[in-house]
TITIKOL-5861 format. One record per residue (C-alpha): x, y, z; residue in one letter. Coordinates in steps of 0.1 Angstrom, whole numbers, plus 2048, in hexadecimal, padded with zeros to 3 digits. Example, Ala and Ser with C-alpha at 12.3 -4.5 7.8 and 13.67 -1.06 7.14 Angstrom:
     u     v     w   resn
   87B   7D3   84E      A
   889   7F5   847      S
end
This chain:
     u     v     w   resn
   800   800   800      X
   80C   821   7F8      X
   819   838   812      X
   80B   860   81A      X
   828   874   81B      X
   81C   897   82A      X
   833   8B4   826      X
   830   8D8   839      X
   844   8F2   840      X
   83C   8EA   865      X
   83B   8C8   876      X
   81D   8C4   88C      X
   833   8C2   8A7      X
   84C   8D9   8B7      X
   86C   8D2   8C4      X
   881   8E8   8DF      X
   89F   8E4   8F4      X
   8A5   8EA   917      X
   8BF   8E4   930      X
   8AF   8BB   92F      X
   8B2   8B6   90C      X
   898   8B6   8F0      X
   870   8BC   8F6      X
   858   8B2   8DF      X
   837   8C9   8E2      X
   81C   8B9   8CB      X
   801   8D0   8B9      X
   7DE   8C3   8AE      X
   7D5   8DD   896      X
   7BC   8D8   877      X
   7D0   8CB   85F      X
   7E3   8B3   879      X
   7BF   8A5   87D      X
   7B9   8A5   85A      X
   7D7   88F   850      X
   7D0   878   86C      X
   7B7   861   85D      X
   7CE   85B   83F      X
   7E1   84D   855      X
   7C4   82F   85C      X
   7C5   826   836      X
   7EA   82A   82D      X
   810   82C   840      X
   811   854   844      X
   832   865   84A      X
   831   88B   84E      X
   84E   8A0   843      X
   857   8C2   853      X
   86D   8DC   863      X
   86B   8D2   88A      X
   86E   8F5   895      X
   891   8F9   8A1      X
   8B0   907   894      X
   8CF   8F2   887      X
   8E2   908   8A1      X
   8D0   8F7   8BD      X
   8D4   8D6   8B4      X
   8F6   8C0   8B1      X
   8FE   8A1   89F      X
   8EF   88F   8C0      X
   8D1   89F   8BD      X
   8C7   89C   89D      X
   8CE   875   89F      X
   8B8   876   8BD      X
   89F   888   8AE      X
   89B   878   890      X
   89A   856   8A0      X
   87D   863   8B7      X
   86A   875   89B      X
   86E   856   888      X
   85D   845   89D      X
   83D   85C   89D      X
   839   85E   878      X
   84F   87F   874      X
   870   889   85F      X
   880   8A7   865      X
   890   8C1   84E      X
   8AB   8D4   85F      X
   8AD   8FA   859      X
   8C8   914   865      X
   8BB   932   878      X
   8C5   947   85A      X
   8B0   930   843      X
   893   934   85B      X
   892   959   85B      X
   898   95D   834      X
   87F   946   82B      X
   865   945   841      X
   863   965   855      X
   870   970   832      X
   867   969   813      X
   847   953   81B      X
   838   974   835      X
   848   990   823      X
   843   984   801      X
   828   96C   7FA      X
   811   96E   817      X
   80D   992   813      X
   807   992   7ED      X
   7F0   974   7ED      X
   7DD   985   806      X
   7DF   99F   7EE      X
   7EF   9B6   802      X
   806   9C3   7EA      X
   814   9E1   804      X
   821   9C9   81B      X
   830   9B0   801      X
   858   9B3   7FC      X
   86B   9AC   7E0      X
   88D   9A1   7E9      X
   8A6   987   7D4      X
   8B8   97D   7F5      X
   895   972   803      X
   88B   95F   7DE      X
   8AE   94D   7E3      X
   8A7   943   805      X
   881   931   7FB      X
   895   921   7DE      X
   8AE   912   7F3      X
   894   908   80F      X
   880   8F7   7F8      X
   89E   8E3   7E6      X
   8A6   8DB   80C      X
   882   8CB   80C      X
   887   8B8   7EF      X
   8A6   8AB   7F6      X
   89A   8A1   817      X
   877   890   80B      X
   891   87E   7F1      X
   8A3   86C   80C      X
   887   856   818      X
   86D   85B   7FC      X
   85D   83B   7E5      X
   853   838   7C3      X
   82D   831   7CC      X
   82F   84C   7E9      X
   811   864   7E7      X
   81F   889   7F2      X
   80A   8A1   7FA      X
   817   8C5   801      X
   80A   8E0   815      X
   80D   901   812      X
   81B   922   801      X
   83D   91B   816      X
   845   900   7FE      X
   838   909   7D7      X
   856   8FE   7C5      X
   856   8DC   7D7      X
   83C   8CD   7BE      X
   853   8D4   79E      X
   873   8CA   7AF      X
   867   8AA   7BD      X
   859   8A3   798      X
   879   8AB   789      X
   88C   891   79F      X
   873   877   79A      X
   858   87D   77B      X
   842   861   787      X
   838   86C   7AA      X
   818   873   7B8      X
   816   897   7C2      X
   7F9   8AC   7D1      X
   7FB   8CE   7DD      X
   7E1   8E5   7F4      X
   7E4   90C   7F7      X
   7D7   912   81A      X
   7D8   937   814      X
   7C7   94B   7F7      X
   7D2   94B   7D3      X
   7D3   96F   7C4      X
   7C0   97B   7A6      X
   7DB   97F   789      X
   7DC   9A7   78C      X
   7EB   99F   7AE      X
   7FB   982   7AA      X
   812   98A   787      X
   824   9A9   79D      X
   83A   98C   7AD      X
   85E   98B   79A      X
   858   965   7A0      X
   83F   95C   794      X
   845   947   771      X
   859   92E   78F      X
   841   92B   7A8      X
   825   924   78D      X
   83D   908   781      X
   843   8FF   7A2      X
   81D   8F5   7AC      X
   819   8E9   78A      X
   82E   8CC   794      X
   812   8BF   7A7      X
   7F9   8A6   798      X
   7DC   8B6   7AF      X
   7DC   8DB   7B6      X
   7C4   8E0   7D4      X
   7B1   905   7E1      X
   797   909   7F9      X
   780   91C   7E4      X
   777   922   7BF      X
   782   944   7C1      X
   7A4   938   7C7      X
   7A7   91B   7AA      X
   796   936   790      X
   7B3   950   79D      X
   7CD   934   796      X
   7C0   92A   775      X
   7C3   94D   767      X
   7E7   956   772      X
   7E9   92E   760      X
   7DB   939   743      X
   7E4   95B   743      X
   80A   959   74F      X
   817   938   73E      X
   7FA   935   722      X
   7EA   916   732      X
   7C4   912   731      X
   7B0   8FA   745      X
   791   8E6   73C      X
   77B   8DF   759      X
   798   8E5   76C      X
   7B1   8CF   75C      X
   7D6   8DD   750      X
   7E9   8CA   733      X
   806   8D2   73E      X
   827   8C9   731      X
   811   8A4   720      X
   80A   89E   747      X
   7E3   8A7   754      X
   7DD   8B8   76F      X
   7BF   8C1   787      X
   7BA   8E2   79B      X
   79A   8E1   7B2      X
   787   8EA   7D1      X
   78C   8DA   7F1      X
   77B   8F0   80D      X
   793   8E5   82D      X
   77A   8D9   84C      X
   780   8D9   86F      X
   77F   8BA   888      X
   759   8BF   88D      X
   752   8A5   8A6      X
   76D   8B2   8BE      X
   75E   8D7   8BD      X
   73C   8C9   8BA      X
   73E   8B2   8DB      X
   758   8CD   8EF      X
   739   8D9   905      X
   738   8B7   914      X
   757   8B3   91D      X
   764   8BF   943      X
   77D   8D8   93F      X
   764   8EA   925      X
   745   8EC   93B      X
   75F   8F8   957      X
   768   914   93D      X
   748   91A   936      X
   736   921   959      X
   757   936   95F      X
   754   94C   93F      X
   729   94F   946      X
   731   95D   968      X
   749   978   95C      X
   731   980   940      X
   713   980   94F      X
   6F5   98D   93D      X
   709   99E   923      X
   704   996   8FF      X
   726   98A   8F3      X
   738   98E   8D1      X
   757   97C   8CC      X
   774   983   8B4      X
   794   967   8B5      X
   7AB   970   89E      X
   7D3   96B   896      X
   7DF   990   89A      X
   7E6   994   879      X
   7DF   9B1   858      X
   7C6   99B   84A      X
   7B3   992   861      X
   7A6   9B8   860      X
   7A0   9B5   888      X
   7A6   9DF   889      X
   78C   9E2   871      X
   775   9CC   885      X
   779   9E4   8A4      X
   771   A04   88E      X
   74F   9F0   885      X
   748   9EB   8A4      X
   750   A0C   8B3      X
   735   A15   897      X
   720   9FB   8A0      X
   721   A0B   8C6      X
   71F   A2F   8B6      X
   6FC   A28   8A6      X
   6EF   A13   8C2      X
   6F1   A22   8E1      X
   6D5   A07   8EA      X
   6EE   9EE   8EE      X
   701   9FF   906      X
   70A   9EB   929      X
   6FB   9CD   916      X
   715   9BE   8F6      X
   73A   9BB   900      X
   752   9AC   8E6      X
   76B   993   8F1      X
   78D   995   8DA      X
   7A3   981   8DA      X
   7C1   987   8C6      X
   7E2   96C   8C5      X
   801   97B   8C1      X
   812   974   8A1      X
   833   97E   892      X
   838   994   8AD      X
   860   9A1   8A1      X
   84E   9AF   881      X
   84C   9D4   880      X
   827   9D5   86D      X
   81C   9BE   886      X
   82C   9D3   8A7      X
   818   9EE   894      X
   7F8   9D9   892      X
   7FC   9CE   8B0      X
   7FE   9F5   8B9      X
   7DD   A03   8AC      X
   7C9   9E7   8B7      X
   7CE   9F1   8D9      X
   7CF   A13   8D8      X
   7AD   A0C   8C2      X
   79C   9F6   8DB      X
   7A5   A10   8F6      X
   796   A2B   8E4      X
   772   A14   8E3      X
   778   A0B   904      X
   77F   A2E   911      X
   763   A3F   8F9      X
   748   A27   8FF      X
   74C   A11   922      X
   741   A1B   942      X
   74C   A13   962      X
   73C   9F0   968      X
   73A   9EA   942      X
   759   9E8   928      X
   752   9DF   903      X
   76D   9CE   8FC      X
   77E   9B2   911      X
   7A2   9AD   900      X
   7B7   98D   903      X
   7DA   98E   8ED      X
   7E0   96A   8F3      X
   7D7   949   8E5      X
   7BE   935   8F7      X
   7BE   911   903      X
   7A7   8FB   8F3      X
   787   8F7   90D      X
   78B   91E   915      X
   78A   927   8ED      X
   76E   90B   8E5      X
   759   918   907      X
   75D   941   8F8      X
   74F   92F   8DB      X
   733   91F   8EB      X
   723   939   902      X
   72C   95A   8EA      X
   70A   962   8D4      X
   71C   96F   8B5      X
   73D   96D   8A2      X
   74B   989   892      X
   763   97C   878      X
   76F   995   864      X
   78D   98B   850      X
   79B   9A5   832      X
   7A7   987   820      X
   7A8   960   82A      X
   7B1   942   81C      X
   791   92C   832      X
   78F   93D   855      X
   78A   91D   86A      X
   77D   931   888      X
   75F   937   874      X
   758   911   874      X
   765   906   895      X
   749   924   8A3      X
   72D   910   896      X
   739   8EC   898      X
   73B   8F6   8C1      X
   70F   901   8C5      X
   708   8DE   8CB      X
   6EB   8EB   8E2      X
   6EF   913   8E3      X
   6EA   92B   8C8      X
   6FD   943   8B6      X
   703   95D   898      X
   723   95A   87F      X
   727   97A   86F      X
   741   972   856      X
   756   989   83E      X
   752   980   819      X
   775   981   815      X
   779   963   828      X
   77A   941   815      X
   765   935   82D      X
   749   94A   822      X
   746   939   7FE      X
   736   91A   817      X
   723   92A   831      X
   70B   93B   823      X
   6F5   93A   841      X
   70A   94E   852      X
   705   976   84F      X
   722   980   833      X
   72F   9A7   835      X
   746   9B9   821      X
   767   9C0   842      X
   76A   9E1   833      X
   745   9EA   836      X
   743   9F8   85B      X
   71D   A00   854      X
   715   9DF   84D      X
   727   9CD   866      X
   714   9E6   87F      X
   6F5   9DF   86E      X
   6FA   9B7   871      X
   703   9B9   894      X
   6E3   9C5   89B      X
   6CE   9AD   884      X
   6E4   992   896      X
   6DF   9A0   8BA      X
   6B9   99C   8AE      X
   6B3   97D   89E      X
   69B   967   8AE      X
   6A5   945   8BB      X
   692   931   8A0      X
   6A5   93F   883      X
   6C6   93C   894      X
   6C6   918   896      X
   6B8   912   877      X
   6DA   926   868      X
   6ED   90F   883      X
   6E2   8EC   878      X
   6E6   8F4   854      X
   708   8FF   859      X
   711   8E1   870      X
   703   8C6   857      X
   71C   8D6   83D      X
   738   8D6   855      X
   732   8B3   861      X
   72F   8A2   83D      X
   74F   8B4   834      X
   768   8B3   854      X
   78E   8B6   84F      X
   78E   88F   84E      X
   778   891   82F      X
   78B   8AC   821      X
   7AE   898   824      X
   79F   878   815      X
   78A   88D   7F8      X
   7AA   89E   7ED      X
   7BE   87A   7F1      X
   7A5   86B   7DE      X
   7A6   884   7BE      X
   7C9   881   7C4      X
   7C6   85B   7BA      X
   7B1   862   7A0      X
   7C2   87B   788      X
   7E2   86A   78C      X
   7CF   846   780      X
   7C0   85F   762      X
   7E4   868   759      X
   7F0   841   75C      X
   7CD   83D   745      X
   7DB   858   72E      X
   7FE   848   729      X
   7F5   828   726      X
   7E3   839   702      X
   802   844   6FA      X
   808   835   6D6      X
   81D   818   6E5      X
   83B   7FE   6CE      X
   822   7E8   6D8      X
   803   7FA   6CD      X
   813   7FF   6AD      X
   819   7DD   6A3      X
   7F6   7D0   6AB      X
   7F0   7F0   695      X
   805   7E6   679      X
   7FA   7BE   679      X
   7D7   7C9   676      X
   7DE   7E2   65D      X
   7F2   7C2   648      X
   7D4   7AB   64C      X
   7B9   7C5   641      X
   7A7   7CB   61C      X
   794   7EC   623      X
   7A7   806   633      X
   799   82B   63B      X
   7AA   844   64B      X
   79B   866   658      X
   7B9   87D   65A      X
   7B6   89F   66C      X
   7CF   8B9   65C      X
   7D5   8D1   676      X
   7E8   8C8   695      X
   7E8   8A9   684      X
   7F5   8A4   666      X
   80C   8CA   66F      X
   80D   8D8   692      X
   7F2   8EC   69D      X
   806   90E   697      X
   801   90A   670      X
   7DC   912   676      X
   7DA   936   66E      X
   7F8   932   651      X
   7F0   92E   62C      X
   80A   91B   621      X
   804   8FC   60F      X
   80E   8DB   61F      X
   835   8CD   61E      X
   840   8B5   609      X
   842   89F   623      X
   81E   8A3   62E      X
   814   899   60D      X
   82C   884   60A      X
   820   86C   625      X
   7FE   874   618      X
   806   863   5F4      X
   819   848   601      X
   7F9   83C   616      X
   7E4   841   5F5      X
   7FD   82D   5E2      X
   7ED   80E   5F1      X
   7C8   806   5DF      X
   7BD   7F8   600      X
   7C0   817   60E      X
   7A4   836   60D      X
   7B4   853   61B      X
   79B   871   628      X
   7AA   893   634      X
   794   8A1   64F      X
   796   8C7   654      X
   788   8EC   65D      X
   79C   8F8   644      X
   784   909   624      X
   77C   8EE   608      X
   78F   907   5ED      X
   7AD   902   601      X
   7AE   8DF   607      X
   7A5   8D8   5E1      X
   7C8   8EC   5D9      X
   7DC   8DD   5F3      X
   7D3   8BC   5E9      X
   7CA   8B9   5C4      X
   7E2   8A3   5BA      X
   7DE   889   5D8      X
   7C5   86D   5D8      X
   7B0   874   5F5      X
   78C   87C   5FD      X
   78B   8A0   60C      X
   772   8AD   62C      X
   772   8D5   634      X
   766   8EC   64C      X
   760   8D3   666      X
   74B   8BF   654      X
   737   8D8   63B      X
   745   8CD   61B      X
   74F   8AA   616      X
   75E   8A3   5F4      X
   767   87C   5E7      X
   780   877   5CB      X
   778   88E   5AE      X
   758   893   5B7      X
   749   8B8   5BC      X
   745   8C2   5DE      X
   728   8BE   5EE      X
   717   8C1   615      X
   705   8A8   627      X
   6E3   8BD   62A      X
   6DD   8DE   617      X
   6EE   8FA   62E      X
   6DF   91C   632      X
   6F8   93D   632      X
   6E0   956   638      X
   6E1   954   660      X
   70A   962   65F      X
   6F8   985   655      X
   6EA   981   675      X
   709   974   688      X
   727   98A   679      X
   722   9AB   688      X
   725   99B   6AD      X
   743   98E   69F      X
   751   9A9   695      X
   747   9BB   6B5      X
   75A   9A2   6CA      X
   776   9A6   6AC      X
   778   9CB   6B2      X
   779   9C8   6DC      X
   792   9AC   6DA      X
   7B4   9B5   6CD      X
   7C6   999   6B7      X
   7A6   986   6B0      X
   796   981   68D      X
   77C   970   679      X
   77F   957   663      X
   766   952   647      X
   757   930   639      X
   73E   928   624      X
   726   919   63A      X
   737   926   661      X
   742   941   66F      X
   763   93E   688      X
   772   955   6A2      X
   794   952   6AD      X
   7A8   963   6CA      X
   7C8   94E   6CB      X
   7DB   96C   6C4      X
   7D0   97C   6DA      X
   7DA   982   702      X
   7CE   961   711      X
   7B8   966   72D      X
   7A9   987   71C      X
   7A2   972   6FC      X
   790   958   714      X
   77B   971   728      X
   772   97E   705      X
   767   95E   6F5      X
   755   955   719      X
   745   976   716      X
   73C   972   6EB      X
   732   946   6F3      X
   715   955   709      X
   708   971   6ED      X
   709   95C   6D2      X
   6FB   93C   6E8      X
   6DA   954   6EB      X
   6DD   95F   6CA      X
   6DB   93F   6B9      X
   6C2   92D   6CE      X
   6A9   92E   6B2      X
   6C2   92B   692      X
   6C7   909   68E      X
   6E9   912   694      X
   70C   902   6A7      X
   723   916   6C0      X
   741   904   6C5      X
   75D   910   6DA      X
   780   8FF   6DF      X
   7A4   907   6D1      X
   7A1   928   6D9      X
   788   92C   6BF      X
   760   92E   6BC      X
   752   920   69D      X
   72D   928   692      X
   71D   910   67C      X
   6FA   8FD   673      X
   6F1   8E7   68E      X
   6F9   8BF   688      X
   716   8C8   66F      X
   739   8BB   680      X
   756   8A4   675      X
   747   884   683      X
   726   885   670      X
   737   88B   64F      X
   754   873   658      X
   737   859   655      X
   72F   85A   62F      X
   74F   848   62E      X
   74F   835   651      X
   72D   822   645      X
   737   821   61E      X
   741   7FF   622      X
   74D   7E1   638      X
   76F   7ED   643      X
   787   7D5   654      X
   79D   7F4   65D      X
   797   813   669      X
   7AB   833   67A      X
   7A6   856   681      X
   7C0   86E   690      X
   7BA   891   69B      X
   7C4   8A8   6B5      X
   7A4   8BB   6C3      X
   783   8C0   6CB      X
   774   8BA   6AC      X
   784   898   6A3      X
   773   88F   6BC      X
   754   88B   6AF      X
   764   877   68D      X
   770   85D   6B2      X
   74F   862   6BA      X
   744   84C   696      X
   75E   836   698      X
   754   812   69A      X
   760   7FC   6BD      X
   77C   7ED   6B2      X
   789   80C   695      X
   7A8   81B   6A1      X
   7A9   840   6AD      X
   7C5   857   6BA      X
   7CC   877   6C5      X
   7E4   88E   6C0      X
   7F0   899   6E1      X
   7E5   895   709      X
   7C3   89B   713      X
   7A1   88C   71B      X
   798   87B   6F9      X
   782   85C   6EC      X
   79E   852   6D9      X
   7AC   82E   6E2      X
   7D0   83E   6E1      X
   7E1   85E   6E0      X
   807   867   6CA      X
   81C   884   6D5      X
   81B   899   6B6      X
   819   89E   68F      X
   83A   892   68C      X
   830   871   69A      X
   813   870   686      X
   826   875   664      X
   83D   85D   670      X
   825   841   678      X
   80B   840   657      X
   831   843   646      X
   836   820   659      X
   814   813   64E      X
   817   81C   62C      X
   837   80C   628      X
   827   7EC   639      X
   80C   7EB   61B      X
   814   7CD   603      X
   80B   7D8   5DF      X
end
């Protein structure tokens, strides 16, 4: 059975040194819970920095500690002092925390920094190379460790790689400022399973794809470098039963009674928060002071309990933070509190589990107001805890959180108004509704707890990397090609359906003129040499062109997709009779789109109309053709007409008119013994679509196809019907 190899930046355990030797301090945060039931279905080893310096440890140690840590599923990577504070306090919290968090005034650029994440990260891999497995599955956490997925890949091409951004990914505007950003898209890319919490995130990270490196997804699959891979959604849960069942347990009621006595009859508000820029905690306090400022009503009867855990405390920003919080929550306090009555009650500390969990329990509303966060698991561990009390979330949209609890009340963090409006619709809401919002939140969190999480991403995991085994087993094998060959020997009737155009020549030819080389139709005649052999070019390309291209070869012609098919010297001729009149109709939208869109064009056929934007900037030309697919969809609902979109082209044509269906005036012509098609897109698919069970069809490059097998390129392609041909026996 395959082993889980976790990798953080962090172990989920701590070790320190004192005067006694080594002590281990263990953690149980979400994600340790999380990765703890893969550990029931497969051997799990987690790989990490165990939180002390190089410096602190000698050669002694570090035996001891690895034999120990060993022993409890962990491997640690060893880091200098200097390595620590250039990489993590550096470039991961100067740099990429503040820019994914889109707080670009905050974000440093600085080479020394860059260097240090590099080396870091080649530490990581050299470390995970010491003990890793072929049929490992690694699964990587986290924006300290982005290039990890491309240089484990590099090292060894066949390994199973996921990867999870816990934090938000920027939109492109934000995220295209970093110098580095070409290597740390290549550096994710590695992975076989790219992992957000939210959609938000994975459509961010599919533009700066698309956009940055020219990559476009399809339902949110990448073919990248002839290797698939999947980016997706995976909302991270909490460990719901714990919080769910905490007011049962002894220490928690003990917290609770305490905390009810010093509260008393005051409604309570909580706020727990990292101190931290985006958690937008001083914004919070201005919308409450407003929130006090228009309700005077509430006086002597709300109090708001923050808490606030230190957090990077040796960071100027933060010291300054820090700073205007409390001179902010003394102004409230001062302005507004009386002399048995104080609006806020401050604690700037972190709170043990049954105190935080019995705050949860007994406060009637939470006032989570982030400026920007990845999930926000506070949100969730607030509700799982109301096993039998009620509550209010009031939760910023801006947390990732938000896109799944919709039952909670969502505000704009910037909108002081509205916050002070909520308050007061929360402060009022009767009992019934609140526990309707409180069950439907809890079902949600309870079908889909961190254990669910870890084994949902595990399991897709699994599943792209059996697609890509799926996808190059297709791969046009020595094997493959002699069954090929031995039934093409054996065979009387042989028809080939040849797409021209990133078959035949690469798909850059598509928008040239010139006529095909002499080794194009060179293969071409040697196939038609053999009288067994019925050779049919399959194309978009306009009949008049394909007619002069191909005049003096003997083969059977089929243009624009399927409008015109055309059989030896016969005239050409459709299907069905094709109307024209409806492009009158159709044109000027297309040359409105034309005229917004910068390097697109029309191209004219006889019987279709086609759009294309591949010259033009990538994820402009794709809003564009989103923006044109939905104008023309309405346009054409009662025309009888096709919209099809793919290659970076849309193609307007009468309805039922494609590849496939005129691919079948040959394909049910006679009793063939052999048939193959090749193409390369998404409309050869349809001329697979006709094939018979056992014909033989291929595709020209990676990708979800119906094809039985897939070849690398044109090259190969010219190459094999060359080895055919010569295989004929006049």
């Amino acid at each position: 059975m395959s082993r889980i190899i976790i990798i953080s930046n962090r172990l989920p355990i701590t070790i320190k040194k004192n005067k006694n030797g080594l002590v281990f301090e263990q953690s149980a945060g979400g994600l340790a819970t999380g990765m703890s039931t893969l550990q029931e279905k497969n051997e799990r080893l987690w790989i990490g920095w165990p939180g002390i310096a190089n410096e602190q440890l000698n050669n002694g140690d570090k035996d001891s500690l690895q034999t120990k840590m060993t022993a409890m599923g962990y491997y640690p990577v060893f880091l200098s002092q200097s390595q620590v504070e250039d990489y993590y306090n550096g470039f991961c919290n100067k740099t990429i925390w503040s820019l994914f968090h889109c707080f670009t005034q905050y974000t440093e650029y600085e080479n020394q920094l860059w260097d240090s994440y590099r080396r870091v990260n080649q530490i990581f891999c050299q470390t995970v190379l010491e003990i890793i497995k072929p049929d490992d599955i690694i699964w990587i956490h986290d924006y300290h460790l982005i290039l990890l997925p491309y240089l484990l890949r590099k090292r060894i091409p066949g390994l199973t790689i996921g990867f999870f951004l816990h934090i938000p990914f920027p939109p492109v505007e934000i995220f295209r400022l970093l110098p580095w950003r070409n290597e740390m898209l290549e550096g994710v890319m590695g992975a076989d399973l790219i992992g957000f919490h939210t959609y938000d995130y994975v459509r961010n990270f599919l533009d700066s794809v698309l956009r940055l490196r020219g990559y476009e997804n399809r339902l949110g699959f990448i073919n990248y470098q002839n290797r698939i891979i999947k980016v997706d959604s995976f909302p991270m849960g909490i460990d719901f039963d714990r919080f769910y069942n905490t007011s049962e347990q002894y220490k928690t009621k003990k917290e609770i009674k305490k905390i009810r006595d010093k509260v008393k009859n005051y409604k309570v508000i909580i706020s727990v928060d990292r101190l931290d820029y985006t958690k937008g905690i001083l914004e919070r306090l201005k919308a409450f002071a407003t929130f006090l400022e228009d309700n005077p009503e509430y006086w002597e009867k709300v109090i708001m309990i923050l808490v606030a855990v230190p957090s990077r405390t040796t960071v100027t920003q933060y010291k300054k933070l820090k700073q205007q919080i409390d001179e902010k929550i003394g102004y409230i306090n001062g302005q507004y509190g009386t002399l048995g009555w104080s609006p806020i009650w401050y604690l700037y500390r972190s709170l043990p589990f049954p105190e935080l969990t019995a705050l949860y329990y007994i406060s009637d509303i939470a006032l989570i107001t982030p400026l920007k966060d990845g999930m926000n698991l506070v949100a969730k561990e607030y509700i799982a805890t109301k096993k039998d009390s009620l509550g209010i979330l009031i939760l910023s949209e801006m947390a990732g959180a938000a896109s799944e609890m919709g039952e909670s009340l969502i505000v704009n963090p910037n909108n002081r108004t509205q916050i002070s409006w909520t308050l007061k619709y929360a402060l009022n809401m009767d009992e019934q509704e609140q526990q309707k919002r409180i069950l439907s939140l809890q079902k949600r969190l309870k079908n889909y707890d961190v254990k669910k999480w870890a084994d949902d991403f595990k399991e897709n995991l699994i599943k792209i990397k059996d697609e890509q085994k799926n996808l190059a087993a297709k791969y046009l094998s020595p094997k493959n090609r002699l069954k090929i060959i031995k039934d093409y020997q054996q065979s009387f009737h042989r028809l080939f359906l040849i797409d021209y155009d990133g078959t035949l020549v690469p798909y850059h030819y598509k928008f040239k003129q010139a006529a095909p080389s002499t080794d194009v139709l060179g293969t071409i005649q040697l196939l038609c040499q053999d009288a067994k052999n019925r050779v049919v070019i399959v194309s978009g390309r306009e009949k008049n062109i394909l007619e002069k291209w191909f005049k003096d070869v003997p083969v059977d012609l089929i243009a624009e997709h399927g409008a015109w098919l055309k059989k030896g010297s016969d005239n050409w001729k459709t299907i069905e009779p094709l109307k024209k009149e409806w492009k009158e109709q159709i044109r000027p939208i297309l040359e409105l789109y034309t005229n917004r869109t910068p390097g697109s064009f029309i191209q004219e056929k006889e019987y279709s109309l086609v759009w294309h934007y591949i010259k033009t900037e990538p994820a402009f030309g794709r809003t564009r053709a989103l923006e044109l697919m939905d104008s023309l969809t309405y346009l054409t609902s009662n025309l009888d007409l096709e919209v099809n979109h793919g290659g970076r082209v849309i193609e307007i044509k009468a309805a039922g008119i494609n590849k496939g269906i005129t691919a079948y005036q040959w394909i049910s012509e006679k009793k063939w013994d052999f048939i193959m098609a090749i193409g390369d897109d998404w409309t050869d698919e349809e001329t697979f679509a006709h094939l018979p069970a056992w014909a033989y069809s291929i595709k020209v490059g990676s990708g979800m196809s119906q094809s039985k097998y897939n070849i690398h390129s044109s090259i190969e392609v010219r190459s094999f019907l060359k080895e055919l041909a010569k295989k004929s026996s006049f």
